[in-house]
N, C-alpha and C positions, 0 to 999 in steps of 0.2 A: 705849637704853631696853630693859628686860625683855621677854623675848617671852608676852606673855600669852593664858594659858589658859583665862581666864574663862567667856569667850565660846562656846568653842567645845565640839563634842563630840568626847570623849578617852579613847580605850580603853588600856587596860591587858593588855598579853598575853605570856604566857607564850612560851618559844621550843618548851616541849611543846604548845603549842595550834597554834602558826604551822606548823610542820616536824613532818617523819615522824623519832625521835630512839629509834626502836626497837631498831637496830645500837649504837649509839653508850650508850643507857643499858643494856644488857646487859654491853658492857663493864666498862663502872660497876660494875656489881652483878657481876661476876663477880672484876676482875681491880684492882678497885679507884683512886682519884683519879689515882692516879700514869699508871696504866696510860691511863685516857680521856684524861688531859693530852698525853700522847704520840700517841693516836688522833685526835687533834681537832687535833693540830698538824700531824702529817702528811699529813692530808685537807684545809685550813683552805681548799683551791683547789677542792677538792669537793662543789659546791653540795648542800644536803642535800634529800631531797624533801618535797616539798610535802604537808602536813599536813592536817588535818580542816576549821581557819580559813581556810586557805589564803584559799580562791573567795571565803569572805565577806569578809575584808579586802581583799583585793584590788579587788573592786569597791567596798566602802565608799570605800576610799583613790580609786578614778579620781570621785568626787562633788566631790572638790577643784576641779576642773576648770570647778562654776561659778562660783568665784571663785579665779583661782589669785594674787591679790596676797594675799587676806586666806581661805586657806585655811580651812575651814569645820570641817575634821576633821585630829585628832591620835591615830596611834598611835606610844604608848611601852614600847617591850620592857621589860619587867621578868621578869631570869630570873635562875636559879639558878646560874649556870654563875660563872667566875671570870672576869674582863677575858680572859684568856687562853687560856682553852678558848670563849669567849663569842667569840672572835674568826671563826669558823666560822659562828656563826650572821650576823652583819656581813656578811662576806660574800656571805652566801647571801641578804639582804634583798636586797645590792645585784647580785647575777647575777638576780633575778627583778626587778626595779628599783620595788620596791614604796612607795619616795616615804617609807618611815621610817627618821630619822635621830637620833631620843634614843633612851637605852638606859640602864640602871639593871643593872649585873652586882652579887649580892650573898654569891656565891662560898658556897651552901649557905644560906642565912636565908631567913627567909619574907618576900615581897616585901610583904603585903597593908598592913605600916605605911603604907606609900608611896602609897595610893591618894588618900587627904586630899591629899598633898603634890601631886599631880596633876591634880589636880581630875577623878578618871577616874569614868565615868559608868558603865563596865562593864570588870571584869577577867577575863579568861578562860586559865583554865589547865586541862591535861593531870591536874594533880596535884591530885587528890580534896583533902586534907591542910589543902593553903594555900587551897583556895576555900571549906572549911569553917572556919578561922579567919578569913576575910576577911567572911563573910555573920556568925558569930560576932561579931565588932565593929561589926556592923552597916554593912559597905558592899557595894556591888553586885557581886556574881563569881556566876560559872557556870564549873562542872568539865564541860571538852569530851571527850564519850566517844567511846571509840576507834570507828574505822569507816573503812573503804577505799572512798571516795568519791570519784568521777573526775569532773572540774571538765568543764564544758559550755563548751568556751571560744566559741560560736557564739552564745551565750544574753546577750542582754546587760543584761538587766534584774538586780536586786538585792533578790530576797523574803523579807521577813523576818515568820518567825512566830511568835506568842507565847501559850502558856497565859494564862489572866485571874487566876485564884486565885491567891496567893504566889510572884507571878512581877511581873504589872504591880499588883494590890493585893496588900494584906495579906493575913494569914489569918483575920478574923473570917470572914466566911460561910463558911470551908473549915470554920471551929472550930465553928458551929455544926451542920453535916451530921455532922462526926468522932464530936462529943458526942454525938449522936442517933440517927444512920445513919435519920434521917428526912427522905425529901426534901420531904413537907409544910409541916415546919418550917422547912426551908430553903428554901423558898419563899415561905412567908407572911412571915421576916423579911429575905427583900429583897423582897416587895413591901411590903412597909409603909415600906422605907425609900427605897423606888424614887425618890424623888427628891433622894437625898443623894449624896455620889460616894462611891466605897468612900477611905477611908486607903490611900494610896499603898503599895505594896510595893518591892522591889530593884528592880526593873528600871524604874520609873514613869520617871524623872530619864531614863534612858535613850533609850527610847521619846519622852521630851519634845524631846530635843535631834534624834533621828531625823526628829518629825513638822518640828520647825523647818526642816531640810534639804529634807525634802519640799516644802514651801508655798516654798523656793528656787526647788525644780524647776519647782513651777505657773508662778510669776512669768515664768521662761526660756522654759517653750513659751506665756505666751499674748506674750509679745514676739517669739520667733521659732520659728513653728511648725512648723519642720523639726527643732527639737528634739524628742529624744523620750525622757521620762521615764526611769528607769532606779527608783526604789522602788515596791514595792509591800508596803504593812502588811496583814498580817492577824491574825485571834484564834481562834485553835483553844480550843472551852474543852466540855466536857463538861457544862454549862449548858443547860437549853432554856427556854421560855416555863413559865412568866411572871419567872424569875427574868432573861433574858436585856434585858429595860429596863432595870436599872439600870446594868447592863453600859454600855449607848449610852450613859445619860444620864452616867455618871462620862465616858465620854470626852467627852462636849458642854461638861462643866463643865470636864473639864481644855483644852480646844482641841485636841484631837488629833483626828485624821480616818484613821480603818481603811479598807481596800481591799478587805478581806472579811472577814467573820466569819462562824463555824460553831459552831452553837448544836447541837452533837451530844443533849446527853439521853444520854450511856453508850455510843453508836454508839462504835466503835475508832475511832480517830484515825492511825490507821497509812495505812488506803485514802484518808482525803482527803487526807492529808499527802505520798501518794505522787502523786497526780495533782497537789496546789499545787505543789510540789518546791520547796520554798524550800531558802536556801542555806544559812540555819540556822536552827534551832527551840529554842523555848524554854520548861521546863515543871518543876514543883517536885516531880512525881513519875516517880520511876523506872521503875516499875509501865506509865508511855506511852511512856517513852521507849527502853527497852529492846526491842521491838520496831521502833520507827524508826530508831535506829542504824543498822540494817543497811540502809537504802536510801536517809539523807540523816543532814547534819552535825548533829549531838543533842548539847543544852547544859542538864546536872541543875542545874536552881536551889535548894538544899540549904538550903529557907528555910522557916519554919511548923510548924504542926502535924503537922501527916504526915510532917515529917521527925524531928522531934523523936520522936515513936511509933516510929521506927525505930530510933533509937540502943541 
């Protein structure tokens, strides 16, 4: 019988999102296929290090562990590499034993066909490029920007933060503040529609299959209460009152339950995002995130309005 994906939540990741591929693509670009094929074969024993996704896959992937017959969550490599320079990255999954065992090598092509065929809820890649033609066709990816961020292996929880505008919704209310640079406006038209849910954005589906996992976790600690939780969602969104209802009430309609939300009003989002320390962050303008890199894992969601202004 097929092993089926339906069910479950299925990330899509690049081997530049997983691993540090700094050494290894310089060769590339310097000395060309030939020359990396030869580097990647000689190394193929030499686990690569550990990348920007690292901490967050890593802890996604130990959530299997509430159900390990009918494992809850799926990552599948999808990279650039050829079967045979890709063999290095195999490797290196199974010296850190990170529990992923499909793999999609498509030896230079852009992977983002493949996300339908997957059923993947979120693709995350190193390489601007293919996460811009994969949001382009309209499916969920974020380009992981660079940052040298050292994993809290003591920490065992798994925080996950996310922009509201053109991240978990769409970009109507972003389009209306763009249009105007009036925050009146955009206030008065979410509160007039305060009780409708915004249009899902990229990352909605995402998030949906998250919260599922999460209400896993409730069900485990009120059965055995030495369990103890490992997600925490929250919403970093530059929002304040009165616009900030419609925000709850879209997650009340979709069923999803937040762990915290920060209804900044224009506040930086750097100093709460340094004290949450989530593992990864998630936000469709560059403009927040480019100060966050440097102190936690930053993922550009190249979706909307504001990106499209930028082209």
């Amino acid at each position: 019988m097929p092993y089926d994906l339906a069910n479950k939540l299925v990330i899509g990741l690049a081997s530049s999102a997983l691993f540090d591929l700094e050494e290894s693509d310089a060769i590339f670009r310097t000395d060309g296929p030939e020359a990396y094929r030869a580097f990647q074969r000689a190394h193929q024993h030499i686990p690569l290090k550990t990348g920007v996704s690292f901490p967050f896959i890593k802890r996604l992937l130990s959530l299997n562990e509430l159900d390990p017959d009918n494992p809850p969550i799926e990552v599948v490599l999808l990279s650039r590499n050829s079967p045979d320079t890709g063999l290095r990255v195999m490797k290196s999954i199974e010296h850190y034993a990170l529990g992923m065992t499909r793999a999609v090598f498509l030896r230079g092509r852009t992977p983002h066909s493949y996300i339908p065929v997957f059923n993947i809820s979120l693709f995350l890649s190193a390489n601007e490029g293919d996460v811009c033609q994969a949001i382009t066709a309209g499916y969920p990816a974020g380009h992981v920007l660079h940052s040298s961020i050292i994993e809290n292996a003591g920490d065992h929880e798994l925080r996950l933060a996310f922009d509201f505008d053109g991240v978990l919704a769409d970009d109507e209310a972003e389009t209306i503040y763009q249009n105007t640079h009036d925050l009146s406006v955009f206030h008065k038209h979410e509160t007039d529609l305060v009780g409708v849910a915004h249009n899902p954005g990229p990352l909605k589906e995402f998030l949906g299959k998250i919260s599922l996992i999460q209400k896993m976790e409730e069900r485990r600690a009120a059965e055995d209460p030495s369990y103890i939780q490992k997600l925490r969602i929250s919403i970093v969104t530059a929002r304040s009152a009165p616009s900030h209802e419609r925000v709850i009430n879209t997650m009340r309609i979709w069923d999803i339950n937040v762990d915290e939300a920060f209804f900044l009003g224009g506040i930086e989002k750097k100093k709460v995002l340094e004290q949450l320390k989530p593992h990864i962050y998630f936000d469709d303008q560059k403009l927040h995130l480019e100060p966050t890199a440097h102190v936690l894992p930053s993922v550009h969601i190249p979706f909307g309005v504001t990106n499209r202004r930028m082209v």
